[in-house]
N, C-alpha and C positions, 0 to 999 in steps of 0.2 A: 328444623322448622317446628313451633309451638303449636299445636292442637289444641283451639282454644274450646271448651263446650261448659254450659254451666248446670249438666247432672250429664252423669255418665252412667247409662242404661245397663249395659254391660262391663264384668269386669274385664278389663287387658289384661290379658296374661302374655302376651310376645311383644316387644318393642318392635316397630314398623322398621326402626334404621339398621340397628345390626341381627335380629331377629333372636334377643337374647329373653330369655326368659325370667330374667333377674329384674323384674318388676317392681320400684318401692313406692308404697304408697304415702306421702308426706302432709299428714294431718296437719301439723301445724301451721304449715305454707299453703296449704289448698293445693299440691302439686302431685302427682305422677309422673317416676321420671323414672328413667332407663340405670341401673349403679355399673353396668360394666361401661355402654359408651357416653354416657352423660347427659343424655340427651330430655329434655322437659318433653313427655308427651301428652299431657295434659295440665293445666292449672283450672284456679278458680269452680276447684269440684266443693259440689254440694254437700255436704257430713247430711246425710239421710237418719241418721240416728237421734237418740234424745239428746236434748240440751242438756238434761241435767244430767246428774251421775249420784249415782248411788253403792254402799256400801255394804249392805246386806238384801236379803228377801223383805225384809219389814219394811226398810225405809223405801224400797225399789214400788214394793204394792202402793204405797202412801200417794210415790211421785206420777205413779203412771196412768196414763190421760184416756188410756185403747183396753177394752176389754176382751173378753176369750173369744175365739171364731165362731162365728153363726153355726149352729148347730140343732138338726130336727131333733134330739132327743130333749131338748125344753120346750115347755109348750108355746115360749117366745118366741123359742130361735135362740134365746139369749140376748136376743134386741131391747130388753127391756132394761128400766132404770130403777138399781136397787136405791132404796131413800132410807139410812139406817134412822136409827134415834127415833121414826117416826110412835107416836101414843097407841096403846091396844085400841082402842076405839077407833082410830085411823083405819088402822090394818083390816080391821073388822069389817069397816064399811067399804072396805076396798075389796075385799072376799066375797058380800056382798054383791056388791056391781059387776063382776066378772058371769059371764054369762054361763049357761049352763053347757053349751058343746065345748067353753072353752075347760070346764071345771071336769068334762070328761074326758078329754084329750089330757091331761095332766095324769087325770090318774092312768089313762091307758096307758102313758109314757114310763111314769114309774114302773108300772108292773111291768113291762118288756122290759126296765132295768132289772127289775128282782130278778125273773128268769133267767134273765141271760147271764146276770151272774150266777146262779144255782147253778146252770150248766155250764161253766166257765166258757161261754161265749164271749168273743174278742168286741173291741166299740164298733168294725163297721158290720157286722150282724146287728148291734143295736140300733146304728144309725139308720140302715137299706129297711127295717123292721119298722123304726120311725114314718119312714119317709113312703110306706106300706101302709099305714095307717091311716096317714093324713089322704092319702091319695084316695082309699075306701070311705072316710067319711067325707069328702068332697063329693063322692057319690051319691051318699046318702045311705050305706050300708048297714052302717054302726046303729042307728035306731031300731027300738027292738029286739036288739040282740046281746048276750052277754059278751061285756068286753073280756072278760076271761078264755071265754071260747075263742073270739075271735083272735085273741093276744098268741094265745099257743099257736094256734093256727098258723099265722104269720110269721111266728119264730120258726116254724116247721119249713113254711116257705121259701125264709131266703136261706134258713141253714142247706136247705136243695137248690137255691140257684146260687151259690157259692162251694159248694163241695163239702159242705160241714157236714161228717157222718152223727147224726142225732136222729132217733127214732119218734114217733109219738107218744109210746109208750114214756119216754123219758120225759115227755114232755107234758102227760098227763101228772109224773109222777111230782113236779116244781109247780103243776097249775092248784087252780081251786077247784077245776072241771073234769068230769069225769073222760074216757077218753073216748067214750062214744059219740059225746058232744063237740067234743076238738076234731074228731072227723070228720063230722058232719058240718061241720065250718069249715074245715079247709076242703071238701070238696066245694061248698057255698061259693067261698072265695075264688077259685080259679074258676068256675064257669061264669062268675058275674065280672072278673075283674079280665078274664080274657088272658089268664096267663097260662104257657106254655111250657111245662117243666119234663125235661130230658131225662130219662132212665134214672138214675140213679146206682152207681157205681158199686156191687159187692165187695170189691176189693178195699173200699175204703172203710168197710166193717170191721175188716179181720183186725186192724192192728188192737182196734178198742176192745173187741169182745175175747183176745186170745189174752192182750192184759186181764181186763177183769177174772180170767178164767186160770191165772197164774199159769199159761201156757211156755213153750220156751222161744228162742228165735226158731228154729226150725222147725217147731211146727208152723209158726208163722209164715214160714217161707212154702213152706209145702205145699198150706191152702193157696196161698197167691200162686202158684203153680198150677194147681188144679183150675183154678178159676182162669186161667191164662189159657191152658189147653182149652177147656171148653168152650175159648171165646166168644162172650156174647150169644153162645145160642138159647142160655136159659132166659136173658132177657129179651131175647126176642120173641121166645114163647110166652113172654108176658109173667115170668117168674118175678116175685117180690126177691130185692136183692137180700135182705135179713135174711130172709128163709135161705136163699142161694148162699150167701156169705158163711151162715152157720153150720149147711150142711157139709160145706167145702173145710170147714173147723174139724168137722165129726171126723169125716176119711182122714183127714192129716192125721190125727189120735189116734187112730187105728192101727196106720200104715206104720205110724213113728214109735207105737205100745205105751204112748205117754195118754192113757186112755179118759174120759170123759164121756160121762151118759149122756141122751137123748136129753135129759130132764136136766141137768145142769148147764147144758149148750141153750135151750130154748131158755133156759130162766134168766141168764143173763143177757139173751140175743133179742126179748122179750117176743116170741113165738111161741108155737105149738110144736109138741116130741110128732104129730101129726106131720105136719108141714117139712121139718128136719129129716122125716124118714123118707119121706115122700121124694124131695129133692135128693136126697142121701140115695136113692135106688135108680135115681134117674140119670146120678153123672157117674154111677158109677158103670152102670149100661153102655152108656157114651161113652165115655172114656177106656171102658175095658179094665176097669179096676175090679181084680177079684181080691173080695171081701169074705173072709168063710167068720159062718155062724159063733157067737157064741156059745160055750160050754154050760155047762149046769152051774157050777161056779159062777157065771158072770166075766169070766176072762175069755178072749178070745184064742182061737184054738191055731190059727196063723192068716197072714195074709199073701199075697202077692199080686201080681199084676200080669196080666196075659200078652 
């Protein structure tokens, strides 16, 4: 029996008569037809693709009719229609007309590109970041306010509601603002925009700050241990994970003799030797890690674990 349809939604992959999987598709005839029992199971199908054909990338751009997918990081969408050859004068008066929330939503656009490449962030951080933006000035947020602050801010944002380990400090260091100012926007932002961001994971520190800190895998593994034992009770005490993350760097060093200061852990953890010691005294409490003193030297004099 012939299957007649004229676009086929899905592809076939199993012939209905002998349930063979030997599927060919027959362009030239408009057919689908079974090659072990011979069977047509469909004709008169639709070629969904282009008419034409092309030979290289150049010729393929020249022929084709559909341009890139909608997307919030252009202040179009990408919906718009480029018109080359057009005169300076044209252009000009077309920059001109474009109105002023649309002339600052472009640059805010850009600059969540600059950043996000600075900190090699992936496209859907720029997109969720995009689409962060527009949402804030449909409120009417953005007036008044530097879009710089508020650009970190929201990179800070969705790198926390996606699991991206990035600090503020890092994100002062790619802005044009200071980091006091990117604070005080991204607390802005979550109380006016009503969003609700989940702890923030220490464990998702260690890998980045034991690189930077020419660490080996086992101290790496060490702190994720520590922080594993402790589970969760430093965040529950409303501990900043950086500080928690760092500290949990320091005891591995210790424990492993592959050692590193207070002052080198916070400088790249971007923290306080305050905050590091702090937490450094508090899991080691909990956990029953003995820690013995430092020498006059600088070297530690041994450790172990009770």
């Amino acid at each position: 029996m012939i299957h007649k349809m004229a676009v086929i939604t899905e592809r076939i992959r199993k012939c209905p008569e002998c349930g063979s999987k030997n599927v060919i598709t027959d362009s030239r005839h408009a057919e689908l037809y079974c090659a072990d029992c011979g069977i047509v199971i469909a004709e008169n199908i639709v070629d969904l693709g282009p008419e034409w054909r092309s030979y290289d990338e150049e010729q393929a751009s020249k022929r084709i009719r559909t341009g890139p997918p909608m997307s919030y990081r252009i202040h179009d969408k990408g919906l718009g229609t480029p018109t080359p050859g057009l005169p300076a004068r044209t252009r000009r008066l077309r920059g001109i007309s474009i109105d002023s929330s649309d002339k600052t939503l472009a640059f805010a656009l850009v600059e969540i590109d600059r950043m996000a490449c600075a900190l090699g962030l992936p496209n859907n951080i720029k997109e969720a970041t995009s689409v962060l933006y527009r949402k804030a000035m449909k409120r009417g947020l953005i007036k008044g306010r530097s879009i710089e602050e508020l650009v970190s801010a929201m990179l800070y944002i969705t790198c926390r509601q996606y699991g991206v380990p990035r600090t503020l400090k890092e994100m002062a260091e790619v802005s044009r603002s200071p980091l006091k100012k990117i604070r005080r926007a991204y607390i802005f932002l979550l109380r006016r925009l009503e969003i609700k961001l989940a702890p923030a994971d220490p464990a998702r520190y260690i890998p980045r700050f034991c690189s930077k800190l020419g660490l080996s895998a086992e101290i790496r593994e060490k702190a994720m241990v520590i922080l594993q034992d402790d589970d969760g009770t430093g965040m529950a005490k409303g501990w900043g994970p950086i500080g928690t993350a760092a500290a949990a760097i320091y005891i591995a060093t210790v424990l492993s003799g592959e050692y590193r200061t207070e002052k080198e852990i916070a400088k790249v953890a971007g923290t306080t030797e305050i905050t590091i010691r702090d937490r450094y005294k508090e899991l080691v409490k909990r956990l029953n890690i003995d820690v013995l003193s430092p020498s006059g030297d600088g070297k530690f004099l041994g450790v172990g674990i009770v």
